[in-house]
C-alpha positions, 0 to 999 in steps of 0.5 A: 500500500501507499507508504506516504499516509504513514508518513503523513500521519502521527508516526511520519518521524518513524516513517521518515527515518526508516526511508532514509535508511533505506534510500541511503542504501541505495548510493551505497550500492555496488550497481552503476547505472548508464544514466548520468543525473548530475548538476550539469544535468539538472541546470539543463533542466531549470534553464528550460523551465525558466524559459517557460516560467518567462513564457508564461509570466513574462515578468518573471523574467528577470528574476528568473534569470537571476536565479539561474545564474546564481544556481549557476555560480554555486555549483562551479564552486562545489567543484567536481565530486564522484558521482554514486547511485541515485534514485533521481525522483526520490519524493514520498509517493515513490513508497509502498509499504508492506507491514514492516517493509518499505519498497521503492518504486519506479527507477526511470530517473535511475541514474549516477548523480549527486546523493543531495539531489535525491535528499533534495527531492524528497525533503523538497516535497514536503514543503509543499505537503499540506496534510502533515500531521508531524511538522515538515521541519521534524520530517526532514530531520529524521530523514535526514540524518538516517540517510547520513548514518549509512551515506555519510555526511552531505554537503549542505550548500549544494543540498539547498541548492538542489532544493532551489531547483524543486521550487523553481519546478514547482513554480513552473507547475503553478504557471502553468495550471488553468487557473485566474491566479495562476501568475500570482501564485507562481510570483509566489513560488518564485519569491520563496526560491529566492529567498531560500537561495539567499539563505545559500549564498 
């Protein structure tokens, strides 16, 4: 059955500590993946998604493009780092839970790629989850440091980094929704990855 109820519910700390365990595991794996999903990779990304966003909500643009060049900026300065086994869409609807057993589904991201990424993925959901019954703050937590017990420590500044990305995702999902205020709640979006990179640099 779906696991993110669980994770949702009361017990969600649980829940979150145990996924982390488990998705650490993955990039401590022997298995090499033939898909490379790096930083290269999810600039690529976020620059054609800000093309879009500037698209839709043309005043959005500058920003945007400042964001960019900023996200741009900081992965140069992380420099270059081995790359292991990730997920590449690791959020908390890719879980099934069987009694005591996790599973994790739907490997087309599988790749070789940055562990922050898919930390970043997974927390960066959460932000945008409204029916948590465990404050996301305390999610993130004890997902995150599960998943360093077995990874090892993350770099912090490009894990914040990866989860401007996923804002800057979500930005372009609100843009592109059929609804009369979809431009404001994009600003919105928008507004709030800037201020998160800020917290970065």
């Amino acid at each position: 059955i779906p696991a993110a109820p669980a994770l949702f519910g009361p017990d969600g700390a649980l829940i979150a500590h145990r996924m982390g365990a488990a998705a650490a595991s993955l990039v401590c794996s022997s298995l090499r993946p033939t898909e490379v999903f790096d930083a290269h990779v999810q600039l690529a990304r976020s620059r054609r998604y800000g093309t879009e966003i500037a698209e839709r909500v043309p005043q959005l643009s500058q920003t945007v493009g400042e964001l960019l060049e900023t996200l741009t900026t900081l992965h140069a300065g992380v420099g270059s780092r081995p790359l292991r086994p990730i997920h590449g869409g690791l959020h908390a609807h890719q879980w099934l839970a069987d009694g005591a057993s996790l599973a994790l589904v739907d490997f087309d991201r599988f790749s070789l790629g940055d562990p922050e990424l898919d930390v970043a993925t997974f927390l960066g959901e959460l932000d945008f989850e409204s029916d948590l019954q465990v404050p996301a703050e305390r999610l993130a937590q004890a997902f995150l440091s599960s998943y360093e017990s077995i990874s090892g420590p993350l770099d912090r500044q490009l894990l914040h980094a990866y989860r401007v990305h996923k804002r800057l995702a979500k930005t372009l999902r609100t843009a592109r929704a059929i609804r009369p205020d979809s431009d404001r709640r994009a600003a919105r979006h928008l507004r709030r990855a800037c201020d998160a990179l800020q917290e970065v640099v």
